[in-house]
N, C-alpha and C positions, 0 to 999 in steps of 0.2 A: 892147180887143176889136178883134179884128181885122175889115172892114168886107167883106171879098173873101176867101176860101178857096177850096182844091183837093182833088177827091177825087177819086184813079186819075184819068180823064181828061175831067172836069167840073169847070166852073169856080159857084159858089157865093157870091152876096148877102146881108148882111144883113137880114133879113126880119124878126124879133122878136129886140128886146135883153133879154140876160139878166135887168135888173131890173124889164122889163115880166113878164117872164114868173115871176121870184119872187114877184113882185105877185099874179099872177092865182090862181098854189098857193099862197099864205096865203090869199086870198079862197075857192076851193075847199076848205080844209081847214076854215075858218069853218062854211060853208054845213054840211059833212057833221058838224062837230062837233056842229048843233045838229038836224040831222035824227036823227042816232045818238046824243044825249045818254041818257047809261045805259046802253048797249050799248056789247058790245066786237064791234063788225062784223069782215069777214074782208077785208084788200082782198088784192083776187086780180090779180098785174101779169102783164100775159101777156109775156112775154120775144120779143126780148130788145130790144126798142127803148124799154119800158115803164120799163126798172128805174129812170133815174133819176127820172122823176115820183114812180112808186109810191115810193121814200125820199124825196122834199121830200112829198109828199103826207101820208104814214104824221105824217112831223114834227108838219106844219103842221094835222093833224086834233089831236096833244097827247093825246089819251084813247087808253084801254086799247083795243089792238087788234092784231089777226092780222094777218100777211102771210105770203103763202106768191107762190108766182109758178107760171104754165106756161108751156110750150112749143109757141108754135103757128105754123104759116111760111106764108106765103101771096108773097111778092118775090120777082123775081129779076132784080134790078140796078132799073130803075125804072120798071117796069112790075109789075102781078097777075099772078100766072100764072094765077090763076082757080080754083087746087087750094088747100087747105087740108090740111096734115097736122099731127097733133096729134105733135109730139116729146118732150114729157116729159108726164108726167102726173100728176096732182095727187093729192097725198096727204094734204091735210086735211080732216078731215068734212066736210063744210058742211051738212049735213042740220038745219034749224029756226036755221040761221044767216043773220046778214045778211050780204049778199056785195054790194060794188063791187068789179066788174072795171074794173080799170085798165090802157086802152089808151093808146098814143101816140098814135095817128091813127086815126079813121074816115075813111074813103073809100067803096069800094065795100059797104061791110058784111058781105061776105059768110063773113069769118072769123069776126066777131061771131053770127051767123045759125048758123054751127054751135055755137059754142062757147055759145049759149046755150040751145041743143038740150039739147046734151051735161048744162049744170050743171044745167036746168031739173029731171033727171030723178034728180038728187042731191037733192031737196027741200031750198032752203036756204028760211027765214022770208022774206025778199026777194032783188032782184037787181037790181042797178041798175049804170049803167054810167057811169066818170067816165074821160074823153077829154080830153090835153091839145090835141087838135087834130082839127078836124072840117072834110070838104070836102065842103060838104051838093050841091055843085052834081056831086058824081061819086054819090050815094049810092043805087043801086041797091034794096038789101033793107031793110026796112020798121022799121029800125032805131031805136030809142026811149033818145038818149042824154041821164042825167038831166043829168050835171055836165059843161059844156063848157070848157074853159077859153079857146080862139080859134074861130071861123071861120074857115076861109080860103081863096083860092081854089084851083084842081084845079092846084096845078103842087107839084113834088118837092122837099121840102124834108129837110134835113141838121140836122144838131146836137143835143144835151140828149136824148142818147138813139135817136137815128135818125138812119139811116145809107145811105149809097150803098155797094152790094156789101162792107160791113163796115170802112168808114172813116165820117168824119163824126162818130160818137155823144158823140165826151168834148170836144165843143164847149158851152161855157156858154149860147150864143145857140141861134137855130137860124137858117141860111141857106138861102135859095131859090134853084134852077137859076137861071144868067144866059140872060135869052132864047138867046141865042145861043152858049150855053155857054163862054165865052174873057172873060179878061181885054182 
């Protein structure tokens, strides 16, 4: 594993090793195994920094269960832009269904805030949100996420799915901006 990475023209730290982060998706998939024991829940991964959780996730829950993903963008390079548009759109019921949305990162919340507008009014049976990464000290909207898998603090982080302007994501680990962005 490499300790120092490049993406376009940032330079990038090891921040969490792959098998801490294995570690923490079996313990999350534990947790939801036994909260959705006899249910087959919907996990809903919102693309596209999600997808690899939501598959170690799906694994690591072991029980019958849905995956479907959507499309929603709020980046652009490494900052919010503040807008939220929804790009694909979901096509499975979830009406009297249980749904974990599976995000990569909470931050400011406020993708989460629409996008739970939005399912609220599909009546799924629950709604609950499982986050491999949460930076509670940016977190803006009144956001309630059940399943966390890190803390962490407000700086930009790369890998396992997330990415700088669409480099980064097919890293095992995940690395954090170098203060001063250079080797």
């Amino acid at each position: 594993m490499e300790s120092v990475v490049q993406a376009h023209d940032l330079v990038f730290r090891i921040f969490l090793e792959e098998d801490r982060i294995n570690s923490r998706v079996k313990e999350l998939g534990a947790e939801l195994r036994t909260r959705y024991a006899g249910q087959t829940p919907v996990f809903l991964g919102v693309l596209n920094g999600s997808f690899m959780f939501t598959a170690d996730l799906a694994r690591a829950f072991s029980e019958d269960c849905e995956v479907s993903f959507i499309k929603l963008a709020s980046y652009r390079g490494t900052q919010s832009s503040g807008d939220v548009a929804t790009l694909i759109g979901l096509e499975t019921d979830l009406r009297n269904r249980h749904v974990i949305i599976v995000e990569d990162i909470v931050d400011s919340g406020k993708t989460l805030q629409v996008l739970l507008q939005e399912l609220r009014q599909l009546q799924p049976a629950s709604l609950e949100i499982a986050a491999l990464l949460q930076k509670p000290d940016m977190l803006e909207h009144p956001i309630h996420v059940a399943y966390v898998g890190f803390s962490i603090p407000p700086h930009f982080v790369i890998g396992y799915g997330l990415d700088y302007n669409g480099l980064g994501r097919q890293y095992a680990a995940i690395y954090q901006l170098a203060e001063d962005g250079t080797v």
